[in-house]
C-alpha positions in Angstrom: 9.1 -49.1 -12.0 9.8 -49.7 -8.3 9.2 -47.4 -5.7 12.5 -45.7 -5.1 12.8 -45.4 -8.9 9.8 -43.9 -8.7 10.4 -41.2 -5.8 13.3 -40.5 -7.7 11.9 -39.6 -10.9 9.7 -37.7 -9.4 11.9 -35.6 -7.3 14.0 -34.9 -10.6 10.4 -33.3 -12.4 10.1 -31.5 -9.3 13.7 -30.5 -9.4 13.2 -29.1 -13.2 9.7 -27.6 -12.0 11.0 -25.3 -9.5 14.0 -24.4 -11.4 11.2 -22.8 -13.6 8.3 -21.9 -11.3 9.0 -22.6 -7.8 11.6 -20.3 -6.0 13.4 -17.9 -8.2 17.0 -17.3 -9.2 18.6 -16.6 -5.7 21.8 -15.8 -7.7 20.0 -12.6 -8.1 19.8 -10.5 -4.7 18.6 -6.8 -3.8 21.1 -4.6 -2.1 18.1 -5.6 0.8 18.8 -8.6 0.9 22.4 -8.9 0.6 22.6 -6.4 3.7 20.3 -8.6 5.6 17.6 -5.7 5.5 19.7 -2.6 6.9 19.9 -1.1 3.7 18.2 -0.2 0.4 18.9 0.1 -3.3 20.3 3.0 -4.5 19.7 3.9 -8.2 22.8 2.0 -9.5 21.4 -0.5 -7.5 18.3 -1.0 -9.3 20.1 -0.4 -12.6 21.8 -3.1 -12.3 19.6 -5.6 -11.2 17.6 -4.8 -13.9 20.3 -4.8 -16.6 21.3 -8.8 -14.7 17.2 -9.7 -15.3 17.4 -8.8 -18.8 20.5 -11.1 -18.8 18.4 -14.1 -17.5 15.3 -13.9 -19.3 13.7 -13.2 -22.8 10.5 -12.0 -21.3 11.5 -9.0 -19.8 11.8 -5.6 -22.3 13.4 -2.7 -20.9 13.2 0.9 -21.7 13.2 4.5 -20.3 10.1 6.6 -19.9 11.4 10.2 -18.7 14.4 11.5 -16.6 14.3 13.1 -13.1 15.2 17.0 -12.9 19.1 16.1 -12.3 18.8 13.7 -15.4 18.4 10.1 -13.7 16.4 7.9 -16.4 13.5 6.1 -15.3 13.8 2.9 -16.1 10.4 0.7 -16.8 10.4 -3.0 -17.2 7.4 -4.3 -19.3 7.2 -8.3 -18.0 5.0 -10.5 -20.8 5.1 -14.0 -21.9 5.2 -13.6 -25.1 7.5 -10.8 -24.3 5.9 -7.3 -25.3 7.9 -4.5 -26.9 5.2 -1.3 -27.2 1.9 0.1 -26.4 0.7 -1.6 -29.3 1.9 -4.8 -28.9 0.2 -5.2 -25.6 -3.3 -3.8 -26.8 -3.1 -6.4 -29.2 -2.3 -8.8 -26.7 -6.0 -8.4 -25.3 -4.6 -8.7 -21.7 -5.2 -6.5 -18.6 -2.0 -3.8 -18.3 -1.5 -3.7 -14.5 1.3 -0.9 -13.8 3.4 -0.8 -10.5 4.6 2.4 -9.6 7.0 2.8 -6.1 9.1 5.1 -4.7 7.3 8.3 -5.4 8.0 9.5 -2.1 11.6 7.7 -1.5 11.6 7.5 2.2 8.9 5.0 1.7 11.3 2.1 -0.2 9.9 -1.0 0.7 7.9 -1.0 -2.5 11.0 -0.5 -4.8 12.6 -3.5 -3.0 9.2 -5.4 -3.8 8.4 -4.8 -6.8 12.3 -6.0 -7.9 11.6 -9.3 -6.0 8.0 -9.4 -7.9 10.3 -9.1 -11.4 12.8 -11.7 -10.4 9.6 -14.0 -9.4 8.0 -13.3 -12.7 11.1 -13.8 -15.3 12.8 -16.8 -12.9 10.2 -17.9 -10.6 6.8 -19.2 -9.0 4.8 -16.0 -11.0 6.3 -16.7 -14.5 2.7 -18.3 -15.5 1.0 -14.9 -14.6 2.8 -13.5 -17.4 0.7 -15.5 -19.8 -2.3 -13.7 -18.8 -1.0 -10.0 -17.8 1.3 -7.2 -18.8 3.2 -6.3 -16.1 4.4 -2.7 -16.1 7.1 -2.0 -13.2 8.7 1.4 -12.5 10.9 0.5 -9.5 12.7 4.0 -8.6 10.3 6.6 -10.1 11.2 9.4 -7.3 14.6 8.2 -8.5 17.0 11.6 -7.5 14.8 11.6 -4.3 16.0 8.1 -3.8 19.6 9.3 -3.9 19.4 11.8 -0.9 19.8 8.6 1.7 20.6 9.6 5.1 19.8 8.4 8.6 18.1 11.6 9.2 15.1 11.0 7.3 12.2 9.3 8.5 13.5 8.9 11.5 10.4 6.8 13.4 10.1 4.7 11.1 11.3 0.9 11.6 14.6 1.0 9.2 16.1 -0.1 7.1 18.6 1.4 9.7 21.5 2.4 6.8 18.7 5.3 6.0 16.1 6.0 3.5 15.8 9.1 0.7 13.4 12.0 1.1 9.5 12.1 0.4 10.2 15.1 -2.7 11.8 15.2 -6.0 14.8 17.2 -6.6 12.5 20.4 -7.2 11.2 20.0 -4.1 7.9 18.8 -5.0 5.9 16.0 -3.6 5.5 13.8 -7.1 2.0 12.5 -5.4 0.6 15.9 -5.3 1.6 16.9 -8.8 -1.0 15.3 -10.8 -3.2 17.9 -11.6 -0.3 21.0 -12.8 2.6 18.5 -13.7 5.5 20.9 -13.6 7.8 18.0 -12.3 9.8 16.3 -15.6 8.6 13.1 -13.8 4.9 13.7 -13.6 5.1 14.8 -17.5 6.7 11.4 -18.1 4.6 9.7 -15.9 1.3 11.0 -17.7 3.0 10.1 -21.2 3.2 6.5 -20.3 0.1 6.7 -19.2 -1.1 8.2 -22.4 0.8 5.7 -24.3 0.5 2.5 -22.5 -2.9 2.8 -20.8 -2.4 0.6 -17.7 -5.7 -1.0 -17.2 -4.9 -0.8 -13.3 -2.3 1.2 -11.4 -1.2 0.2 -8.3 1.4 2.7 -6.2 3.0 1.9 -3.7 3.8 3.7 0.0 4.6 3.3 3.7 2.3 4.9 6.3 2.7 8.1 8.6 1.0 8.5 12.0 -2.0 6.3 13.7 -0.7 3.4 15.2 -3.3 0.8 14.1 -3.3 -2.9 14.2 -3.0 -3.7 10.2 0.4 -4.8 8.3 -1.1 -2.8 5.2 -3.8 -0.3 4.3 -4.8 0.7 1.1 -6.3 2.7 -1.0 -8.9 3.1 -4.2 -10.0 6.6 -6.4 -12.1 8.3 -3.8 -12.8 11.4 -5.6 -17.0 11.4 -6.1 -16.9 12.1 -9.5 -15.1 8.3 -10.2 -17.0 6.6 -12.7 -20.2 4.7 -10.7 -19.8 1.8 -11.7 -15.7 1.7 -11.2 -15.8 2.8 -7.8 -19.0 -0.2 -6.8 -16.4 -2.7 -8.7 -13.7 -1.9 -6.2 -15.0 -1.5 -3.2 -17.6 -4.3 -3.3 -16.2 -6.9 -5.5 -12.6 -6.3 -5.6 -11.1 -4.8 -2.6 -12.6 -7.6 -0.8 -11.2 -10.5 -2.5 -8.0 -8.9 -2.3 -8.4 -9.0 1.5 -9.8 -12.3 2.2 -6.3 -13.5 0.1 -4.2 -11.8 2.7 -5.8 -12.9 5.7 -6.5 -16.9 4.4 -2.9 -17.5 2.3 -0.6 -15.1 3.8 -1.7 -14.2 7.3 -1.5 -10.7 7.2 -4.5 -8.2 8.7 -5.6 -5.0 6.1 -8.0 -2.6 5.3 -8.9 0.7 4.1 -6.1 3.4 4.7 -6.6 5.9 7.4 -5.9 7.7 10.5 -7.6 8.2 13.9 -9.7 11.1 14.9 -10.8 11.9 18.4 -9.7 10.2 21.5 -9.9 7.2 23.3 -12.2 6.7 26.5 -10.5 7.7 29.6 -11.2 9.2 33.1 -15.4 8.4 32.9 -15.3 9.7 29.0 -16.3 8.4 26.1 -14.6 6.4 23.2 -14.5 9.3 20.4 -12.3 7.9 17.9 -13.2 7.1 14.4 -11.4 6.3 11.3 -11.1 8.7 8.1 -9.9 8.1 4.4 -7.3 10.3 2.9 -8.3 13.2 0.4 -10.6 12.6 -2.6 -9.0 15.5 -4.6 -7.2 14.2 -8.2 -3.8 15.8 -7.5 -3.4 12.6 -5.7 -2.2 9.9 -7.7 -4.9 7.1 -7.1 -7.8 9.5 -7.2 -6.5 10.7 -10.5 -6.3 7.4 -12.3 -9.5 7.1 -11.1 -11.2 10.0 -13.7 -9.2 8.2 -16.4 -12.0 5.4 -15.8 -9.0 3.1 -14.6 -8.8 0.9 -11.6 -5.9 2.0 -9.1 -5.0 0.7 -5.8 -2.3 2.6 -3.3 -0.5 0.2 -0.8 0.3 1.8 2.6 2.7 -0.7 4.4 2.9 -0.1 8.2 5.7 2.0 8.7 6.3 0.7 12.3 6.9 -3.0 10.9 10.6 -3.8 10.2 12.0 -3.6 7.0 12.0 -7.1 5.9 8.6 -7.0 7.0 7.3 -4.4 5.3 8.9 -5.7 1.9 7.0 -9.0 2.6 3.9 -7.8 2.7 3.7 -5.7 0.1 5.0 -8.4 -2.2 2.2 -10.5 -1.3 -0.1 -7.5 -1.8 1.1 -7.1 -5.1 1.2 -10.8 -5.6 -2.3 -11.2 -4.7 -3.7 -8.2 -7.2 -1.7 -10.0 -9.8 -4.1 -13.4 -9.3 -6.7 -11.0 -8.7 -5.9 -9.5 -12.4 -5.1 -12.4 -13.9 -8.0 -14.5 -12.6 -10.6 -11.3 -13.9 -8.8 -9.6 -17.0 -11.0 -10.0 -19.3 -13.9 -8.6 -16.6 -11.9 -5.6 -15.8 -11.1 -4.7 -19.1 -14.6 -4.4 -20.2 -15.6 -2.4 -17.1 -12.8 -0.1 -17.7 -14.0 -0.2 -21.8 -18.2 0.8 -20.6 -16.6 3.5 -18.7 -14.6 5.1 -21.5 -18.0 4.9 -23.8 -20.4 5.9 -21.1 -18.0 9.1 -20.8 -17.8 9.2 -24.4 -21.4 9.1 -25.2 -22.4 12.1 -22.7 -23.5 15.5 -23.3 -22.7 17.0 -20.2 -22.9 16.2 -16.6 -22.9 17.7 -13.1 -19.1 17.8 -11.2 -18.8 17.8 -8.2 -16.2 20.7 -6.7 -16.5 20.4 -2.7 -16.6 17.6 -0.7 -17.5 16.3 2.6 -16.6 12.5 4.2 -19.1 10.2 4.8 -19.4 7.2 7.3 -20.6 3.5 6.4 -24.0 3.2 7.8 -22.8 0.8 10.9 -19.5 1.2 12.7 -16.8 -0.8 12.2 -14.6 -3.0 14.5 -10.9 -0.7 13.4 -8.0 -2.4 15.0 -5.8 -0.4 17.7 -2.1 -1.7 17.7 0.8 -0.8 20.5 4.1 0.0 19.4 7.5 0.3 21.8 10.9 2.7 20.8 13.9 1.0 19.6 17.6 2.4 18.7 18.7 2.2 15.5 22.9 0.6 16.1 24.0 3.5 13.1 22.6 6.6 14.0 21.8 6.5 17.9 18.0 7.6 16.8 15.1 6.4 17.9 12.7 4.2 15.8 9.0 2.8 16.2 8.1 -0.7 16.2 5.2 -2.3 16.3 4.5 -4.8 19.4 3.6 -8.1 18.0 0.0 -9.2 17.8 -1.3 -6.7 20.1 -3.9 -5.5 18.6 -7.1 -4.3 20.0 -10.8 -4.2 18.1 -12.8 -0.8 18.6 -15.7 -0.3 16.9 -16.1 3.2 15.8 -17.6 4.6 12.7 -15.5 4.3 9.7 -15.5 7.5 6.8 -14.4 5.7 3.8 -15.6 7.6 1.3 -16.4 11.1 0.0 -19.5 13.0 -1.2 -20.6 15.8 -3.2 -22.0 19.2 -1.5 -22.1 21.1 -4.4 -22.4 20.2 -8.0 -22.2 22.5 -10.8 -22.8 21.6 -14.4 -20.3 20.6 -16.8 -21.4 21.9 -20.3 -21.3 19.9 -23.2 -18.0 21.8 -24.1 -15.5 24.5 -22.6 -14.0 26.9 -24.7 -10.5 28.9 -24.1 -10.6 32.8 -25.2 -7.2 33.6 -26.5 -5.4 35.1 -23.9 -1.4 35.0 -22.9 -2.0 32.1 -21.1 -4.0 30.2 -23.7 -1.0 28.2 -25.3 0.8 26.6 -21.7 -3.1 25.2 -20.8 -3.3 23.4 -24.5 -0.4 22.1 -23.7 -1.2 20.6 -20.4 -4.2 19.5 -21.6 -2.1 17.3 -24.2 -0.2 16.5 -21.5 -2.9 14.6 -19.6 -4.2 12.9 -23.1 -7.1 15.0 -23.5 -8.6 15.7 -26.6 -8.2 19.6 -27.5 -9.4 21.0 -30.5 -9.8 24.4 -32.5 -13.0 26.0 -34.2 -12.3 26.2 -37.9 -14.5 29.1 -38.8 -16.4 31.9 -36.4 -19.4 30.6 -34.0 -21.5 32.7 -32.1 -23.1 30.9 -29.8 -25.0 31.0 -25.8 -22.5 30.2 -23.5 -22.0 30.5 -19.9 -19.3 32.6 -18.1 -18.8 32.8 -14.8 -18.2 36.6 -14.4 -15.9 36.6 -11.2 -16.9 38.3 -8.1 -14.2 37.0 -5.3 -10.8 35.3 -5.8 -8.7 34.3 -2.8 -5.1 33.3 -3.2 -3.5 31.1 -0.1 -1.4 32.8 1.7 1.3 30.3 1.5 3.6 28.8 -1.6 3.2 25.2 -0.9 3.0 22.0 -3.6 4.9 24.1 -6.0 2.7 27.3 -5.8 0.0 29.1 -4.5 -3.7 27.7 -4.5 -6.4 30.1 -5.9 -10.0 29.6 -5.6 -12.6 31.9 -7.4 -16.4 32.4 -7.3 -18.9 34.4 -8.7 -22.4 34.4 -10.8 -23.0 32.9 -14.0 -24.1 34.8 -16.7 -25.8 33.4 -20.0 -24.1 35.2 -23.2 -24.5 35.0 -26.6 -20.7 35.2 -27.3 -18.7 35.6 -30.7 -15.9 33.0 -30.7 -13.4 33.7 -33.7 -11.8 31.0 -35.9 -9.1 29.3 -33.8 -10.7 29.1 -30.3 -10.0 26.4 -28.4 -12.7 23.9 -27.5 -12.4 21.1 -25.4 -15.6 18.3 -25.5 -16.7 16.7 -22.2 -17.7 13.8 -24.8 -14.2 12.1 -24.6 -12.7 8.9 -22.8 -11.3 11.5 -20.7 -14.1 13.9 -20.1 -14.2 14.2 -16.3 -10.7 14.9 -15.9 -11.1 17.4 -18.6 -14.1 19.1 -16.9 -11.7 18.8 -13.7 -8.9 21.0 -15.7 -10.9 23.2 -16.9 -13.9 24.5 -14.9 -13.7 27.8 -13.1 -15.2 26.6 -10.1 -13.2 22.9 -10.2 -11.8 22.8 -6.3 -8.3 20.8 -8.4 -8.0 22.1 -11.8 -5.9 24.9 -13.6 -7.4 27.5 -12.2 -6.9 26.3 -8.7 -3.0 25.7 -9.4 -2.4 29.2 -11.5 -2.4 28.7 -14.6 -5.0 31.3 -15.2 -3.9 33.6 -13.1 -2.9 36.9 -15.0 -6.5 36.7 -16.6 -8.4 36.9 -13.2 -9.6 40.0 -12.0 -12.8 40.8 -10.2 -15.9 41.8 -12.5 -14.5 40.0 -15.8 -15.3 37.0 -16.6 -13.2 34.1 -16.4 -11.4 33.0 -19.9 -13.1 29.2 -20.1 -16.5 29.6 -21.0 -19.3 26.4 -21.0 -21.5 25.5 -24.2 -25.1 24.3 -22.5 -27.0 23.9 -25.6 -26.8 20.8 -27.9 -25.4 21.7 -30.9 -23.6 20.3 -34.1 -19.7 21.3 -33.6 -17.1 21.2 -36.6 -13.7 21.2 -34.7 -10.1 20.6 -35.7 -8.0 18.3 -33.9 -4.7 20.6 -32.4 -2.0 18.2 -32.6 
């Protein structure tokens, strides 16, 4: 063959290769794109791009997990080569489920406008071999009425998309990232039933920063609450987290790190550099930290808010991107860590929780970079905006506290129960709700128990979240208590047996109690309706379905 024939042949495989793996259908554009960044998708929007993926490709199933409190479905894309239909199908698939969740808070929308361009990678693109090793869960719009409040007015410092963004709540007014733990929101309820059903093996969520101006393109996030499985929280922060971030810097240029924001105050007029850098809440009404006590991996993205929009999208693409090589490269790895966690919970009697928390600093400070931003006016609305200044970026070392730990731990029990009270039948359901095993005594058991017999409760002065926090305290006594036939008792020995001691105990800083649901059994010198089980003993229980 001579050498132009030769050339040419090979330009025509290359041709047919990229039609399948190299740049994907460009047919196919985001309302982003086609506005050249100054707008985003509205619900219809990501309907129909959607509905025109499914068109294209074989691999990609669609269905709806929930609606939104004025009725909007949430749509969910499950991406698999071959395709994958239900929960089943992909635990039989012996892949790694990796979930992306965006828009929970829908002034943050460059991860909804990602995680579309991801999809159209995946079905029409360079990613479509990923889908050999992965299921790829996508929920695109999940703050989807949210979404649909655009205006100009919100988010107003942030670097565009200049036609406007929706608002951080649902339609009830509630922030969807702090409703984890009490779930009154129909999309929380929906969220925790696909997690029930599907079981992601890692969740990744993705947002836009608020406040410090530091010198990173994205910040993220892992389960930071101390009572994360050990072994889980080593696996992210010394294995994974840093492969992730050596792929940004080496193929795609971009700085990160660990999401936070500044305290103290930098050196000036003969004083001292006092600034240092602190993580974000370890509590489980948070989305990431609650994955976490389902012995699952999870990752938030924080884009930098003072990036433009394009830019923003482009990195968390290749954020996402990267954790799906990451994934892919490392199922089989993950998916047994994830596995020893559910048995190691499984297997325990009991265990000490930890209900308050203080941060702690790395042992050596940490070179955090400072950026600079400038003010901009957005052309639509007159307001204006923050943008970051280019590659100005400034190294301070200050101490860095990443992580969280335990000043009081109180023991689990190797079992709760539930006296039967008005409020006995909303918390079983609850419970259900977050896929943990509940159960009912068939016969009478009299039996030591703890109670905590309450001596203070103090109720925040403010609504806030969707209600009114509530803390109690008191001393615990050691009863031998009569429990009739039909009590409720809830094991710690379950998959799910830290969030369950999280729900349930009296003293959890982030469980029922804290969030009401016990409320009109509380009164000072009783004793709170969940009692604790210390002693090992054979339990016959019936499963409440």
């Amino acid at each position: 063959m001579r050498n132009g024939a030769l050339i040419g042949a090979i330009f025509f495989l290359l041709l047919i290769a990229g039609s399948a793996y190299g740049v994907a259908d460009q047919s196919l554009r985001t309302r982003a794109e086609s506005t050249n960044f100054e707008e985003t998708s509205r619900y219809d929007d990501v309907m129909g791009f959607i509905g025109q993926l499914q068109e294209r490709s074989p691999l990609v199933h669609v269905e709806t997990f929930g609606k939104t409190r004025e009725g909007r479905a949430l749509a969910l894309m499950v991406l698999a080569d071959p395709p994958v239909a239900s929960p089943r199908q992909a635990g039989e698939s012996g892949r790694p489920v990796v979930f992306i969740m965006a828009n929970i808070h829908a002034g943050e929308v460059e991860g909804k406008e990602a995680s579309l361009n991801l999809a159209r990678r995946l079905l029409t693109g360079d990613l479509q071999p990923l889908l050999k090793k992965l299921v790829i869960l996508i929920a695109p719009d999940y703050n989807a009425d949210g979404n649909e409040r655009i205006s100009t007015s919100n988010r107003v410092a942030q670097n565009g998309p200049i036609g406007g963004v929706g608002i951080r709540e649902n339609a009830q007014g509630l922030d969807l990232n702090r409703d984890y733990i009490k779930a009154v929101a129909p999309e929380t309820e929906a969220l925790l039933h696909l997690f029930n059903q599907w079981d992601p093996t890692l969740v990744v969520d993705l947002h836009t920063t608020d406040g410090s101006y530091h010198g990173y393109h994205l910040t993220y996030s892992i389960p930071l609450s101390p009572n994360t499985d050990a072994n889980l929280a080593r696996y992210h922060r010394d294995v994974m987290m840093p492969a992730l971030a050596e792929a940004m810097r080496s193929k795609h240029k971009f700085r990160t790190y660990y999401y936070g924001n500044f305290e103290g105050s930098p050196a000036r007029e003969g004083q001292p550099d006092t600034r240092s850098w602190h993580a974000f809440s370890p509590a489980p009404r948070v989305g990431t930290n609650y994955v976490g006590l389902r012995n699952r991996l999870a990752i938030l993205s924080e884009a930098y808010s003072y990036l433009d929009f394009k830019g923003r999208i482009e990195v968390t693409e290749a954020f996402v991107e990267e954790i799906f090589n990451y994934a892919a490269g490392h199922g089989q790895e993950i998916l047994r860590l994830t596995a020893q966690a559910d048995r190691a919970a499984a297997a325990r009697a009991g265990f000490d929780l930890g209900v308050d928390c203080q941060p702690v600093a790395l042992p050596d400070k940490v070179e955090i970079l400072v950026g600079e931003v400038t003010k901009i006016k957005n052309p639509r609305s007159g307001r204006m905006m923050t943008a970051v200044v280019p590659d100005k970026v400034t190294p301070v070392a200050m101490l860095d506290y990443g992580s969280f730990a335990p000043t009081r731990k109180i023991a689990s029990g190797r079992a709760y129960l539930i006296a039967d009270t008005p409020n006995t039948k909303i918390v079983i359901e609850k419970l259900k709700t977050h896929g943990v095993v509940v159960e009912q005594l068939p016969a009478a058991l009299k039996a030591e128990a703890q109670v905590l017999v309450i001596g203070k409760i103090i109720h925040t002065g403010r609504a806030f979240l969707g209600g009114r926090e509530v803390k109690v305290s008191g001393s615990y006594q050691t009863r031998m208590i009569e429990y009739p036939a039909g009590t409720t008792i809830v094991r710690v020995s379950q998959p799910l047996g830290t969030l369950a001691a999280y729900l349930l105990d009296p003293e959890s800083d982030d469980g029922l109690t804290t969030w009401g649901f016990f409320d009109s059994d509380l009164a000072v010198g009783k004793p709170h309706p969940v009692s604790k089980l210390a002693q090992p003993r054979s339990l016959q229980a019936q499963p409440v379905r």
